[in-house]
C-alpha positions in Angstrom: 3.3 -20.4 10.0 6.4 -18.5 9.9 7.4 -17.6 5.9 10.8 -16.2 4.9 11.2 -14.9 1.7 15.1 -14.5 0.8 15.2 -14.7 -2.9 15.3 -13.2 -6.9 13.0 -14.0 -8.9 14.1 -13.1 -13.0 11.6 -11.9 -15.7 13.0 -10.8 -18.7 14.5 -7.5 -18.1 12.9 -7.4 -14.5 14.3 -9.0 -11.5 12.4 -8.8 -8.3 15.0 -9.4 -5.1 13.9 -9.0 -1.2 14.6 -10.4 1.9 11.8 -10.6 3.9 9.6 -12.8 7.1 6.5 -13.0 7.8 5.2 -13.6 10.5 2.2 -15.3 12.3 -0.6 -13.2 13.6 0.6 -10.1 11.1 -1.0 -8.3 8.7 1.5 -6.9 5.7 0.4 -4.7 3.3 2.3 -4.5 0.1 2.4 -0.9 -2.2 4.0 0.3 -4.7 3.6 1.7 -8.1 3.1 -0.5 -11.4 5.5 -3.0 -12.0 7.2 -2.6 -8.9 7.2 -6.2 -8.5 4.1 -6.5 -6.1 2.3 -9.4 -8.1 5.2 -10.9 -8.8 5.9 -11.6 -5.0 2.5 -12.7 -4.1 2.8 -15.4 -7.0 6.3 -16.5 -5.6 4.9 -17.1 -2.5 1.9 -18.6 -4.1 4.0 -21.0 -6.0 2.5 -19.7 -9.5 5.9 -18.4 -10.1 9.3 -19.9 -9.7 12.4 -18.4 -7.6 15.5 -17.9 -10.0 18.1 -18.0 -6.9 17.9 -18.1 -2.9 14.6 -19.7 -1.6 11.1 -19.4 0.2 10.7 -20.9 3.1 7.6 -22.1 5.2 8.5 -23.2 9.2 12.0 -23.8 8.0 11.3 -25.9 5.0 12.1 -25.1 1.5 9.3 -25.3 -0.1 10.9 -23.2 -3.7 14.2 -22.8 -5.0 16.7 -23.8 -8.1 16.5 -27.3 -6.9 13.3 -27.7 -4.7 9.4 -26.5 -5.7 6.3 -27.8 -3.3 3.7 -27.4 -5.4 0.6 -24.3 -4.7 -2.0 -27.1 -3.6 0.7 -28.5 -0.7 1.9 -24.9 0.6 -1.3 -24.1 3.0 -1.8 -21.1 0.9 -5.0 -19.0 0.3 -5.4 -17.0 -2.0 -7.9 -13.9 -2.8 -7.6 -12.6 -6.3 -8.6 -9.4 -7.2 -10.7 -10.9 -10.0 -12.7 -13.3 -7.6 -12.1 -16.2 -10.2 -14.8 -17.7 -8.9 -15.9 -21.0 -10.2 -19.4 -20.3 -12.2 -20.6 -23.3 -12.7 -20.7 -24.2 -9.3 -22.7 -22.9 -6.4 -21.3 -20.6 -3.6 -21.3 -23.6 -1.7 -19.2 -25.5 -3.7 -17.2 -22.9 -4.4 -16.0 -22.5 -1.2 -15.8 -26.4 0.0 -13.5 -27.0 -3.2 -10.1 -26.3 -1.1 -10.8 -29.0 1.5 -12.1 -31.4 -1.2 -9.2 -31.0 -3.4 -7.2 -31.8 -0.3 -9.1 -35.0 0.0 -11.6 -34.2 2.3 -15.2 -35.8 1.8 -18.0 -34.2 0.4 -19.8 -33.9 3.4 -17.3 -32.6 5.6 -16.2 -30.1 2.9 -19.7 -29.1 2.7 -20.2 -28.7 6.4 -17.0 -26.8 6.6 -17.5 -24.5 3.9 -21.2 -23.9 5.7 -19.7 -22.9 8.8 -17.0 -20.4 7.0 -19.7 -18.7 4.8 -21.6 -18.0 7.9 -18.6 -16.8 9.9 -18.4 -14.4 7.6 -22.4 -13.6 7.6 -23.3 -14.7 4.3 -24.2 -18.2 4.8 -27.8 -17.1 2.9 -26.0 -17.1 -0.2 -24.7 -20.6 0.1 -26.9 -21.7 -2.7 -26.4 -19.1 -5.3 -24.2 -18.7 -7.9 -21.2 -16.5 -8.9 -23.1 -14.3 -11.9 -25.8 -13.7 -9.2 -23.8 -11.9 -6.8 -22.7 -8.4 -6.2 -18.9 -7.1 -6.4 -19.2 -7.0 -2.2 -21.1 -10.5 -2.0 -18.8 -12.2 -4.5 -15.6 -10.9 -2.6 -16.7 -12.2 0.9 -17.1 -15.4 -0.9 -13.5 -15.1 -2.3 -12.4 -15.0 1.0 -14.3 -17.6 2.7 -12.6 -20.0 -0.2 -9.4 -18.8 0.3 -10.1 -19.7 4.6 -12.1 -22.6 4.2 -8.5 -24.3 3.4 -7.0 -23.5 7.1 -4.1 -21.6 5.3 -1.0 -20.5 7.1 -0.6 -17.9 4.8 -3.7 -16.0 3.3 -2.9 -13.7 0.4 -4.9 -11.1 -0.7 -4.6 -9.2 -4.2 -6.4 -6.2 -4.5 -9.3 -7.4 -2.5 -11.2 -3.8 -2.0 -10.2 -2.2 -5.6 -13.3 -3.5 -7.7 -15.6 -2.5 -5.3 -17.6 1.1 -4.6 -16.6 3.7 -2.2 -19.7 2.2 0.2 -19.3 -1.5 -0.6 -15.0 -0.8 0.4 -16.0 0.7 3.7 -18.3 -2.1 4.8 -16.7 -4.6 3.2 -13.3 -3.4 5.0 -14.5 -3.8 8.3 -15.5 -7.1 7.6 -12.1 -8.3 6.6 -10.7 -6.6 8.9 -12.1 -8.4 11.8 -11.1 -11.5 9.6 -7.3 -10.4 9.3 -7.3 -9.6 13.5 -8.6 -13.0 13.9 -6.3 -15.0 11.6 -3.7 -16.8 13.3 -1.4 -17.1 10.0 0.7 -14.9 8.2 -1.8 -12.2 5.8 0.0 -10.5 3.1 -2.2 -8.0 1.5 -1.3 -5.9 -1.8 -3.2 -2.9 -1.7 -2.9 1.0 -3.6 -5.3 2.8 -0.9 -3.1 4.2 2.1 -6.7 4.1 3.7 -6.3 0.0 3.7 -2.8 -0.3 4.7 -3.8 2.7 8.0 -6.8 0.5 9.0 -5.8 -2.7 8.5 -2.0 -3.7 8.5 0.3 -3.8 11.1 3.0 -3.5 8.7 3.7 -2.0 5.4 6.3 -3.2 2.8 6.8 -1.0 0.1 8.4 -2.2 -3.3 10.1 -0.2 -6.1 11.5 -1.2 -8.9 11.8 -4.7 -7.4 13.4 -3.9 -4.2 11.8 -3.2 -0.5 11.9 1.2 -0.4 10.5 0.4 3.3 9.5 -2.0 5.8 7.7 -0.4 8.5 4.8 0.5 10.8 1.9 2.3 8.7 2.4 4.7 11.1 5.8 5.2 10.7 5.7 5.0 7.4 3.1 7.9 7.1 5.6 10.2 9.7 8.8 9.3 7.7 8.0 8.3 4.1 12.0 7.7 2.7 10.6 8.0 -1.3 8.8 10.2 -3.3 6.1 7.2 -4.0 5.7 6.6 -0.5 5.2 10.5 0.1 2.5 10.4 -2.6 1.3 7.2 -1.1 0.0 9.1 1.9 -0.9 12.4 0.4 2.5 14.2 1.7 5.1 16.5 0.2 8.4 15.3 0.2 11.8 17.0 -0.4 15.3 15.6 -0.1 18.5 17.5 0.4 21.1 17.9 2.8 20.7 19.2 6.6 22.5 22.3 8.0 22.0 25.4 10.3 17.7 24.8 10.1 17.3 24.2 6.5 17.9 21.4 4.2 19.7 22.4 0.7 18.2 20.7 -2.2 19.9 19.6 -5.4 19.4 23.4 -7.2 20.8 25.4 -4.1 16.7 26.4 -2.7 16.1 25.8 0.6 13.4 24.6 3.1 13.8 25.6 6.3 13.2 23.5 9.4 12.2 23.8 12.9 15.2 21.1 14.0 18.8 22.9 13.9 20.5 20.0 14.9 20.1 18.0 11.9 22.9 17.6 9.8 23.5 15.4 6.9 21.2 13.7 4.0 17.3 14.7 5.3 14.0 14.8 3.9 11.6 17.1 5.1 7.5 16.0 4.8 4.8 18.6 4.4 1.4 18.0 5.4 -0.6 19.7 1.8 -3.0 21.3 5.0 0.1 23.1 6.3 1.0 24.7 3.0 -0.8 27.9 2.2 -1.4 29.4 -0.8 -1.3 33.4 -2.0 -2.0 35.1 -5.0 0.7 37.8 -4.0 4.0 37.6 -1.7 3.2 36.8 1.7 3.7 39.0 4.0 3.2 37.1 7.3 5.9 35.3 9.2 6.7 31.8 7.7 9.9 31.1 6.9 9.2 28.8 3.5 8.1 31.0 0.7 8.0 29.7 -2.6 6.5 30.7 -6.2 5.0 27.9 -8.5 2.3 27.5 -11.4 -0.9 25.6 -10.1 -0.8 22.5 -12.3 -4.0 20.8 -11.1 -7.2 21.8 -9.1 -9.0 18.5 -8.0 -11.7 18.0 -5.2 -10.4 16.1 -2.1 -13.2 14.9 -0.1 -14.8 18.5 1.7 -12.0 20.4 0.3 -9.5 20.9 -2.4 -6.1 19.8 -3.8 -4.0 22.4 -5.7 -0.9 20.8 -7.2 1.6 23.7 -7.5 5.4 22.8 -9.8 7.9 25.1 -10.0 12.0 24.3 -7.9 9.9 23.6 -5.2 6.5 21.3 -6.3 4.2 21.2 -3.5 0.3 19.9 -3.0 -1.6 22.1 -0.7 -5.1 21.7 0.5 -7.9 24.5 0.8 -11.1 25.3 1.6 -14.1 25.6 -1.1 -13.8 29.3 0.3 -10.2 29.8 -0.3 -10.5 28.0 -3.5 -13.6 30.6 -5.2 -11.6 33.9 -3.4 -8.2 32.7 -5.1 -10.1 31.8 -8.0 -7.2 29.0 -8.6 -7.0 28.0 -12.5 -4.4 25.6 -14.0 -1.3 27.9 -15.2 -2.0 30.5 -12.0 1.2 32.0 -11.0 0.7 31.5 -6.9 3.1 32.0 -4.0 3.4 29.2 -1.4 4.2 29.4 2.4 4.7 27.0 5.3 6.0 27.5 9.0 9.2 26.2 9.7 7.0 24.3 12.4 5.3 22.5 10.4 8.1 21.2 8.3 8.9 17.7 10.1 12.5 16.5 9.0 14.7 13.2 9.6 17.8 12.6 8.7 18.7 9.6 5.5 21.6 7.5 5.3 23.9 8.8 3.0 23.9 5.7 1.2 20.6 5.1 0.5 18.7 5.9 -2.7 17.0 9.0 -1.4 20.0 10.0 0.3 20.6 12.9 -2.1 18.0 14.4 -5.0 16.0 17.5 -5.4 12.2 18.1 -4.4 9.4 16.1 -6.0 6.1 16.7 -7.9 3.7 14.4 -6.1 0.5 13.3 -7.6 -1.5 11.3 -4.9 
């Protein structure tokens, strides 16, 4: 199934307008920040919400828009919510042969078929349980053999990792990830962890504010984040400006300076927080970037730390449990900042975008 999604969709002081296809065999991911419109689109699509102008289509057929609506049960949709909203007075079993049954298929055959997809995913032991006896990890795997035990064209997936532990997400990730590769539909994930949109999309579509910020590779995405959100998304320090003679000039007249003396124009430049180093004094070595700040935030970061610095120039940086105890880095520190003009990687922006001109941004990941 081939979707295309051209439409506005009106709530109250909120519009949510994109232009988008999906296409078969792909794995979207969908980010933003709260009430960027992400739920909103999966609903659309869903046919839990309806279109106020344009249309959705599905292989070339309208199937939503002022004048036409196909209902959620005839769209070949499945759907994983991030609740489960599994059915508990029924067994996993039945739970999972419901789609095909509401579609009129027998009782047997359902059965059989919901059988086979349980243990395609490897939990056809659980077939006879119910709902309040499973685990967050067991009772998601069952979400999703509901949601493919209907042959969708489109699968959609809300959230389907955030309830679970740090352990359960990993395993659990790799399992739908081998489900997503072998899905022959459109998949259309929303998801707040960069981690799941890195390992398991082939495509991310980022939404703000109810428009599309970017449509892109997750790998492009990561090397050229156009927003501050998208920046923050990936754990990367953003700052906007304009381009000229190897530094870009943000909106209060400071300066980064850049490796690329070519650029001209609206840029951004992206700092990696493990290229950023931080002094209690002025540096005296050879970078060109040189900045004062007041730490704002000391948080762990997996073997490591995060140091959130504001001041003209806001930056993240990321240091050792070493550098951390000789710095002795408190909240309200006055610190100094460098980076290496080589380690700044800039692009250009088109001057009419939204990020085309701006000063730097504080960015929280």
């Amino acid at each position: 199934m081939t979707v295309s999604a051209d439409f506005a969709l009106q709530r109250g002081a909120f519009e949510l307008r994109l232009d988008v296809t999906l296409r078969p065999g792909e794995v979207t991911a969908v980010a933003g920040p709260n009430g960027a419109g992400k739920t909103s689109l999966l609903r659309a699509l869903a046919g839990l919400e309806r279109v106020s102008e344009g249309s959705i289509r599905m292989n070339g057929t309208v199937v939503d828009s002022p004048s036409t609506f196909v209902r959620p049960r005839d769209r070949r949709i499945g759907f994983v919510f991030q609740s489960y909203v599994l059915f508990p007075h029924l067994s996993v079993l039945e739970n999972v042969a419901f789609g095909p049954r509401s579609r009129g298929t027998s009782k047997t055959r359902a059965r059989q078929h919901a059988r086979a997809v349980l243990e395609q995913l490897g939990i056809g032991w659980l077939a006879d349980r119910r709902p309040s006896t499973l685990s967050g990890g067991q009772a998601q795997r069952v979400a999703l053999a509901r949601a493919l035990a209907t042959s969708p064209g489109l699968l959609l997936l809300d959230e389907p990792l955030a309830a679970l532990d740090a352990q359960t997400k990993n395993e659990l990730r790799t399992v739908l990830g081998e489900q997503l590769r072998a899905f022959e539909g459109c998949s259309l994930m929303v998801s707040h962890d960069p981690v799941d949109a890195l390992l398991l999309a082939d495509r991310v579509l980022v939404l703000e504010d109810g428009r599309v910020a970017q449509d892109d590779t997750p790998a492009r995405i990561a090397a050229f984040p156009r927003t501050a959100y998208v920046a923050a998304l990936m754990s990367l320090n953003l700052v906007r400006g304009i381009a000229g003679g190897g530094v870009i000039t943000q909106a209060d007249g400071s300066v980064v300076h850049i490796a690329d003396h070519e650029l001209t124009g609206p840029a951004a430049a992206v700092i990696r927080p493990e290229s950023v180093v931080v002094h209690r004094q002025p540096p005296a070595g050879s970078a060109r970037n040189v900045w004062q700040g007041v730490v704002s935030l000391v948080q762990p970061w997996e073997d490591r730390t995060r140091v959130h610095v504001e001041g003209p120039t806001p930056m993240i940086a990321t240091v050792t449990a070493l550098s951390r105890t000789e710095l002795a880095l408190t909240p309200g520190m006055p610190v100094w900042m460098s980076v290496k003009a080589v380690d700044v990687r800039s692009y250009p922006l088109a001057a009419a975008g939204p990020d085309a001109s701006g000063g730097p941004h504080s960015l929280a990941p």
